[in-house]
TIPALO-52585 format. One record per residue (C-alpha): chain; x, y, z. Coordinates in pm, whole numbers. Layout:
# residues N
NODE lodren x y z
NODE A X Y Z
...
This chain:
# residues 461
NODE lodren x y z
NODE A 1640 11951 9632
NODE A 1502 11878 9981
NODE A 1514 11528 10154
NODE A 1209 11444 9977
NODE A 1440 11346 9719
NODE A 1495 11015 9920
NODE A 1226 10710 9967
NODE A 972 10826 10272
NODE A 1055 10568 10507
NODE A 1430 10726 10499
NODE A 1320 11030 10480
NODE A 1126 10986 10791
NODE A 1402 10831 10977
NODE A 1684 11135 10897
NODE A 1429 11363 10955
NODE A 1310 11206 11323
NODE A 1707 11136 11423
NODE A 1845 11515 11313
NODE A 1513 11680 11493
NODE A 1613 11439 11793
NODE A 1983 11535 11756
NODE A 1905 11919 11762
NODE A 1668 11910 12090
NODE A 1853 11662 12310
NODE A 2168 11878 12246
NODE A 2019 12204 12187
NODE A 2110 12266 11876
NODE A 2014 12588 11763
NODE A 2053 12497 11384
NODE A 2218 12229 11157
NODE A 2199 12131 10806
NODE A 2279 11823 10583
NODE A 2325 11725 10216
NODE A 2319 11351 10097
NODE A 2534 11263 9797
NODE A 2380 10958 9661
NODE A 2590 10921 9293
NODE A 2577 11243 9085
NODE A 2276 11351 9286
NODE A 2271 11569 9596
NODE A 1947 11611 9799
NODE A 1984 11905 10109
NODE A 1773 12007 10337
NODE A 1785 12281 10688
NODE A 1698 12221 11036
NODE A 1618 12481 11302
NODE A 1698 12790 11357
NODE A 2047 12999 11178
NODE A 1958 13266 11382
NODE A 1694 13275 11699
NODE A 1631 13590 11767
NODE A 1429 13640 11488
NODE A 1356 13236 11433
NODE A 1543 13271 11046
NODE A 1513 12903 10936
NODE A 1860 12738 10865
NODE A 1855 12638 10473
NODE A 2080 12381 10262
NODE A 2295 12670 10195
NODE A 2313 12841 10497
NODE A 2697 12913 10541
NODE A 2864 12736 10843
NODE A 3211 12715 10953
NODE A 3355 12400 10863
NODE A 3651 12428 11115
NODE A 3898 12132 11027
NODE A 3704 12003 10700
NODE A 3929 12311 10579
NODE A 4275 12079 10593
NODE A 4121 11835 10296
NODE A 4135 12143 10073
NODE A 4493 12239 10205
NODE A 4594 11862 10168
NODE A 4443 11920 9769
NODE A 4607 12251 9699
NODE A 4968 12090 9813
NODE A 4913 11790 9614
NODE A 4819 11990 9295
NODE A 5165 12145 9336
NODE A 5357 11848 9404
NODE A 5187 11696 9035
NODE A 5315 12018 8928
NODE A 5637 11958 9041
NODE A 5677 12258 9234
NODE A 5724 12073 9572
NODE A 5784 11715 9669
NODE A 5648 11543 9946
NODE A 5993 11421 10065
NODE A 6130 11796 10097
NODE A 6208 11966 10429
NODE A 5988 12224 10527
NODE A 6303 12410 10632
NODE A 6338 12463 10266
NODE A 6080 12704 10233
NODE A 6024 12849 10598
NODE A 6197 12904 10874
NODE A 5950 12824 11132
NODE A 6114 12461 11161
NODE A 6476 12507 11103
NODE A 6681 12346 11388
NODE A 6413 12088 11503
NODE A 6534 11823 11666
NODE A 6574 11489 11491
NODE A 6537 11431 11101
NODE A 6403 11713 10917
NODE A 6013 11760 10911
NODE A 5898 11651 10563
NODE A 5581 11800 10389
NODE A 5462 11416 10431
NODE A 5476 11466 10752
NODE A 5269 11718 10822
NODE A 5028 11622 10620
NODE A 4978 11305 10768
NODE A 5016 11443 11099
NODE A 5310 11220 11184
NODE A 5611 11486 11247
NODE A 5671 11379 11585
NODE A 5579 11777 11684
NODE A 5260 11725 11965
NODE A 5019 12023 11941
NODE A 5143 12385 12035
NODE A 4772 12502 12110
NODE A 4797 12762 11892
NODE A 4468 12728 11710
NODE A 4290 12737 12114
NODE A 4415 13077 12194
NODE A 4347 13247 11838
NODE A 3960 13067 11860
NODE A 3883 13189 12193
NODE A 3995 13575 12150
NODE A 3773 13585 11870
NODE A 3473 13407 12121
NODE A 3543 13700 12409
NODE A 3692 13369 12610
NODE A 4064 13510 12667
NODE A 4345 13349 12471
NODE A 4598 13603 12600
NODE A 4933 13500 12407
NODE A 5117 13668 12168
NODE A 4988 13485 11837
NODE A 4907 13802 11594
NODE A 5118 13870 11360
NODE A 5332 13576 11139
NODE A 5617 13686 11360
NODE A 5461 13570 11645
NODE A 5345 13227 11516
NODE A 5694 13113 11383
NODE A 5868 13241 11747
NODE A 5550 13034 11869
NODE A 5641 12718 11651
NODE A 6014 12737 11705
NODE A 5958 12751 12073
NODE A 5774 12432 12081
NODE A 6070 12268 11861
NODE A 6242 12068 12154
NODE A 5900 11896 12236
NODE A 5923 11685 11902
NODE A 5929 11320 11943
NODE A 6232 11178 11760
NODE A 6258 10809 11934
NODE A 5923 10640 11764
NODE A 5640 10691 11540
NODE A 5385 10891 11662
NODE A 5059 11055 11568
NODE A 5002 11399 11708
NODE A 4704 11572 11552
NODE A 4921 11954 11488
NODE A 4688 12218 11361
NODE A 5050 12415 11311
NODE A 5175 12175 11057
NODE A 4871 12275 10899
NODE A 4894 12628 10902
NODE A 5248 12586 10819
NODE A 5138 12409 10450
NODE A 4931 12727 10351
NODE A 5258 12911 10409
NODE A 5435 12668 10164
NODE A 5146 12705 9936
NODE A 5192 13086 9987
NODE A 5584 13033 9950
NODE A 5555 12866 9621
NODE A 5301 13037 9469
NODE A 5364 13397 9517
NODE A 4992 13386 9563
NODE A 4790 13444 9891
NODE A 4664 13085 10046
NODE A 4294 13176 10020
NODE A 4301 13331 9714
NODE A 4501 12985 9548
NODE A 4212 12778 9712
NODE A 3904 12968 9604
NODE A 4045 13005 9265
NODE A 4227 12635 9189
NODE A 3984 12465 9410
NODE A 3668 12646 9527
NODE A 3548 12794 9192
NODE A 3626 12441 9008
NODE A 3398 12267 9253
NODE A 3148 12480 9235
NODE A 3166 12599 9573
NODE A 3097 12966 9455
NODE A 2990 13080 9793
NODE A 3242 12911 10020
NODE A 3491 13178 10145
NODE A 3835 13279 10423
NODE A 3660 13604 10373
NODE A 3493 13785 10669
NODE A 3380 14089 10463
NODE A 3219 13823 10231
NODE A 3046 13552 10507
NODE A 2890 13867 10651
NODE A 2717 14039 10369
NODE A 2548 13695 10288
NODE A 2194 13709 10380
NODE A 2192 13301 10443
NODE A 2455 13271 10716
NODE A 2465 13112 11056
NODE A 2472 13298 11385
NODE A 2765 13167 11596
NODE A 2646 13055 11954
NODE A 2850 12907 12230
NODE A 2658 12622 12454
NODE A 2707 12817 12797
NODE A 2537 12595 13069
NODE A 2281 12406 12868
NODE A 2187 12742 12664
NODE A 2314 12951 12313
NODE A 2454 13217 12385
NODE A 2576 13459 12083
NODE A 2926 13501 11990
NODE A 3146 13612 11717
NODE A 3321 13391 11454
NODE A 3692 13304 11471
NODE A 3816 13458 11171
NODE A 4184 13502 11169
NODE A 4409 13457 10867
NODE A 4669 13265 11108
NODE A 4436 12973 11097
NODE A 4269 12975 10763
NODE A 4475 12673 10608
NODE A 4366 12419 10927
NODE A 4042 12561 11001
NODE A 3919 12919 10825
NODE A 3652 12782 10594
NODE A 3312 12853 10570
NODE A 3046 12721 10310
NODE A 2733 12536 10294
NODE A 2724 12155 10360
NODE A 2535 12136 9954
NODE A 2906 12311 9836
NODE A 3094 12087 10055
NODE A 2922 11829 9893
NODE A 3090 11973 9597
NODE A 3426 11801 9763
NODE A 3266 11470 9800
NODE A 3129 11490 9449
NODE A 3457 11610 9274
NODE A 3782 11458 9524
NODE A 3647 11143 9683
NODE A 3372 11010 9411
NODE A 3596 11118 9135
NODE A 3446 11363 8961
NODE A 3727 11600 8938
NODE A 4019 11340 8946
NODE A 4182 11201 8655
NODE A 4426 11278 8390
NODE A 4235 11540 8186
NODE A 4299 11903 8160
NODE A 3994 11962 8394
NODE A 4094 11758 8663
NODE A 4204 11880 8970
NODE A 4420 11608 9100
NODE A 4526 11280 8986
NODE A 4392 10974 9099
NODE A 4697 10852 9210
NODE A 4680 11196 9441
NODE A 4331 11100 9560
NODE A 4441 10735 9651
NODE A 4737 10829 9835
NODE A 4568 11128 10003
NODE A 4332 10856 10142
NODE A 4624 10558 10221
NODE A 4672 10607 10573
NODE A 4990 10675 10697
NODE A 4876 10710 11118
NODE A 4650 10588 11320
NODE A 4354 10931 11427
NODE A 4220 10643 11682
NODE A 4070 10293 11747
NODE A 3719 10246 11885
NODE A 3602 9998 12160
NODE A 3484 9733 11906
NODE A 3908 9740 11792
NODE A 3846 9931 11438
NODE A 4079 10211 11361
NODE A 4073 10545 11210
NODE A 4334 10606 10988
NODE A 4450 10958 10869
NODE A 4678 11004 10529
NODE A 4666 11343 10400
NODE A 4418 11548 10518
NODE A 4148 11260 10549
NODE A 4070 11008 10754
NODE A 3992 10705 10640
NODE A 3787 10368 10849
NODE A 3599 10030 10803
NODE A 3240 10145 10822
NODE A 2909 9967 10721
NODE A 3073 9697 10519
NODE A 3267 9976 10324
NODE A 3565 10235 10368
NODE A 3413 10571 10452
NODE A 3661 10846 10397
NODE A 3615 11186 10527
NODE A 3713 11491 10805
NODE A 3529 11697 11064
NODE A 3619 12008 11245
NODE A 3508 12260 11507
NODE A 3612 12623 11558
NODE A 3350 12634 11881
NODE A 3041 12802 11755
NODE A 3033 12572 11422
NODE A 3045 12202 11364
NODE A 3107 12050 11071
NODE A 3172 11662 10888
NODE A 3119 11511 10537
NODE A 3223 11147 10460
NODE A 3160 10901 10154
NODE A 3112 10535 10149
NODE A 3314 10446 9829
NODE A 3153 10115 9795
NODE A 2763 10244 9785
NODE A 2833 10605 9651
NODE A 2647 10752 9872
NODE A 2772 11053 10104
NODE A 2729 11344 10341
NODE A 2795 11679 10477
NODE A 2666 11831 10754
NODE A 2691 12129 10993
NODE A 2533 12309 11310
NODE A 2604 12569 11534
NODE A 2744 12516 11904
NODE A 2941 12250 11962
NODE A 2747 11955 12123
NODE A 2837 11613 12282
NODE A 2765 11452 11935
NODE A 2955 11601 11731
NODE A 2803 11597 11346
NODE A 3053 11329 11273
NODE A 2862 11073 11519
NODE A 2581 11239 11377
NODE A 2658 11198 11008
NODE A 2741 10883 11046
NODE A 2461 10773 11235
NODE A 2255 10942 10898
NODE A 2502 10714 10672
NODE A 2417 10434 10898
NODE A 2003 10478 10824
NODE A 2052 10535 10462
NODE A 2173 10201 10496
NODE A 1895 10015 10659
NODE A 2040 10011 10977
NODE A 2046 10161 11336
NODE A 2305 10384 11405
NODE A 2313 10195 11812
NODE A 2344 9848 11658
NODE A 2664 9966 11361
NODE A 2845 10284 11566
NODE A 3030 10298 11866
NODE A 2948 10614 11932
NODE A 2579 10541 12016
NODE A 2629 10191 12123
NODE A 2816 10359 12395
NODE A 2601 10673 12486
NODE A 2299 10403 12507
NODE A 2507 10174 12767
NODE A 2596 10486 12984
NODE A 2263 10619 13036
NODE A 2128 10314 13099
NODE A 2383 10198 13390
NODE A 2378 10545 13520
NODE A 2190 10612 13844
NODE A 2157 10472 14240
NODE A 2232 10107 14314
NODE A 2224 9871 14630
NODE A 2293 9524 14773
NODE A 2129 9291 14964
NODE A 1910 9462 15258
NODE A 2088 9803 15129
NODE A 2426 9705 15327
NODE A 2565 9849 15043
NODE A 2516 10070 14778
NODE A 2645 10290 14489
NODE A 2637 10565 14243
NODE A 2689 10571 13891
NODE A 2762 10923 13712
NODE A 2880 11008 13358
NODE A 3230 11081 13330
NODE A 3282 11199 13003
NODE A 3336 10905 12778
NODE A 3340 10698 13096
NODE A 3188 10666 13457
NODE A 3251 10757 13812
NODE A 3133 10472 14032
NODE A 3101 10582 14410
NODE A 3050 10303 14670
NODE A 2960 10319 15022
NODE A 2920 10064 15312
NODE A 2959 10050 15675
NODE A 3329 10030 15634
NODE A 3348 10324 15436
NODE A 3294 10475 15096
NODE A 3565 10448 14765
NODE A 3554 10667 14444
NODE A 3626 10499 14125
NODE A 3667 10604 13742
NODE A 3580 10366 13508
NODE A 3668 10297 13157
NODE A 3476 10123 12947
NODE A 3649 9829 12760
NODE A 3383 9682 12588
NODE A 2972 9727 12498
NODE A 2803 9438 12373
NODE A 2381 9380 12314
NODE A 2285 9345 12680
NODE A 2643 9416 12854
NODE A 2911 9688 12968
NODE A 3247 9587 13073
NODE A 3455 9838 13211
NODE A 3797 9863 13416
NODE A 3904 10049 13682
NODE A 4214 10045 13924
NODE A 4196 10115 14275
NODE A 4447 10317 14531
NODE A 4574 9953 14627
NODE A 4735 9913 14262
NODE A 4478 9646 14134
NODE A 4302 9637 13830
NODE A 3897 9563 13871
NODE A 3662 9454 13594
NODE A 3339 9633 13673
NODE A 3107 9448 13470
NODE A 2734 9584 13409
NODE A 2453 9320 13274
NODE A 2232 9576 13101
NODE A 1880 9372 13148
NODE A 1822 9451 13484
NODE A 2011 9622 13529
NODE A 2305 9485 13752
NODE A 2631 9594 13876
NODE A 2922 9335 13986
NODE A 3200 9482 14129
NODE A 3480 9281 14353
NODE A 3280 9148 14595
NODE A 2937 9296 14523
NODE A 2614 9232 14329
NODE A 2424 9531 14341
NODE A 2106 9629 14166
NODE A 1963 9939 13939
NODE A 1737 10104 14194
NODE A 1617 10464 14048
């Protein structure tokens, strides 16, 4: 069912702020399904492949990078219901790629929830960009290789606090136990507990299978402002964090049966238990906090944050060439997935929720950080000066913050700024200089004006 399933005056807006999404960021293709209670409504935007201009459908296959670790996060949790594993066991138990770490020993917990104290080994970067042509020149191809490339990262755990290090490893290192305790091979226990039971008939690890499907993407890297082709980063040394691929209307199979329910419960169809579900999506770390102070938290394998006047639960993930994000407000009942080629500034997560955000009657500027703050650093970004041009400045992007350059007769300073707050008509950001103070650069947005120190300078071009 197409997005004429919704009202027209929502219709219009998802349709106007996805076609907007895919031209300011060049976009070759995306595609998004709305789960509004038992029904889903999909539609296809752009191109899956452009050289021949094949339109992208609602079940064009995508890779949906790190939307894979829900599944993984499932598939352990089925086995610790079965009592085959328990979240308090060491890892050690079962593989050897942890043995001798330094500190307590790493739980299945805590790799789940991200909170092993072991910081990212950058595995998953190398074994992505070998696949893309973009080098990656480590030894990480065989299962030899990654445990000698997890045990020699041991000594950089963290053992002396909490922390929260997002580890793509731990990840990997759960399909293993899935593959330990099973006797059965971690895509093949997924596609057969999980995948078929969803009805995500489609959704595969398998290369052989994403390429004989006539309705698949074309990966493309954004290479100065352009898509450029590439291959897709299929290796079986990431499949557990990142390997899957499937449409975003069979990832709404996920929201449909895991987070609204519809598999959970104590029959003999269900999947999990809902006492799985609700401590899969307790949070156990913080992912991050945005400007306006609310935090993302993660438990196992989701992430979980106050959004719209409801809890919105969900994961993204990239692999380079693919983007992908689905999320569900448990309050309305009401969903998404969505997916696109390249990897752009907004990633489909800003993008999805921005979609939530006008399902909801509302503007995605006035409810999400994410635009609120794109909007204040266009605006403040461009020439400035002072009275009788004595003094003026620049303003440039800097990723998620600004560079502010500043010259007088007495010389010119550079100066990064971070933004600390955005508010209707203001942007207050921070900045330290070479003398060891810390500056409030404040921007009032109807003007627009600059105060700095000393200065008052005005929005010029």
């Amino acid at each position: 069912m197409p997005l004429d399933g919704l009202d027209d005056e929502r219709r219009r807006a998802v349709e106007t702020f996805l076609s907007d999404w895919l031209t300011q960021h060049r976009i070759p293709g995306a595609a998004v399904a709305v789960v509004d209670g038992d029904t889903v409504t999909a539609e296809g935007f752009g191109a899956r492949t452009l050289e021949d201009n094949t339109a992208v459908t609602p079940d064009t296959l995508f890779g949906v990078g790190s939307c894979t670790k829900p599944f993984t996060a499932a598939a352990v949790m089925q086995l610790v219901e079965a009592g085959e594993l328990a979240l308090a066991d060491p890892v050690a138990d079962y593989l050897p790629h942890l043995a001798g770490a330094p500190g307590d020993p790493i739980t299945v917990e805590g790799l789940l929830t991200h909170t092993s104290g072991l910081p990212d080994d950058g595995s998953a970067g190398p074994l992505i960009a070998r696949r893309l042509g973009a080098g990656g020149e480590i030894p990480l191809s065989s299962e030899a290789d990654l445990r000698r490339h997890v045990q020699g990262s041991l000594d950089r755990r963290v053992t002396d606090r909490e922390t929260f290090f997002y580890y793509n490893s731990g990840y990997v290192l759960l399909g293993r136990l899935v593959e330990t305790v099973t006797g059965r091979s971690f895509a093949g226990y997924v596609e057969e507990e999980l995948l078929a039971p969803l009805g995500m008939e489609r959704a595969t690890f398998d290369r052989a299978a994403f390429e004989a499907d006539d309705d698949r993407m074309t990966p493309y890297l954004s290479e100065e402002g352009a898509a450029t082709e590439a291959a897709f980063p299929f290796d079986p040394l990431i499949y557990p964090a990142g390997g899957l691929v499937s449409s975003v209307r069979e990832l709404a199979g996920y929201v449909q049966g895991v987070l609204r329910g519809g598999a959970v419960g104590d029959g003999p169809a269900a999947l999990l238990s809902a006492d799985s579900v609700a401590a899969m999506t307790t949070p156990a770390g913080t992912f991050g906090r945005y400007l306006d102070g609310r935090e993302v938290g993660y438990g196992y394998g989701l992430t979980t944050q106050p959004y719209l006047d409801d809890r919105l639960v969900g994961h993204g993930g990239s692999v380079g060439v693919s983007n992908a994000w689905f999320g569900y407000l448990e309050d309305a009942d009401l969903g998404l997935a969505i997916a696109c080629t390249t990897s752009p500034e907004t990633h489909p997560s800003d993008a999805g929720m921005g979609v939530l955000a006008l399902l909801r009657d509302e503007q995605p500027e006035a409810v999400q950080p994410h635009y609120r703050l794109l909007g204040a650093l266009e605006a403040v970004t461009g020439e400035y000066g002072g009275y009788r041009g004595v003094v003026g400045a620049t303003v440039e992007r800097a990723g998620g913050g600004l560079k502010l350059t500043v010259e007088s007769g007495a010389g010119g300073q550079e100066l990064l700024l971070v933004p600390e707050r955005v508010e209707e008509e203001l942007l207050v950001c921070t900045t330290v200089t070479v003398s060891g103070f810390e500056r409030e650069v404040r921007f009032e947005l109807d003007g627009v004006d600059l105060f700095y120190d000393r200065f008052r300078l005005s929005k010029s071009a």
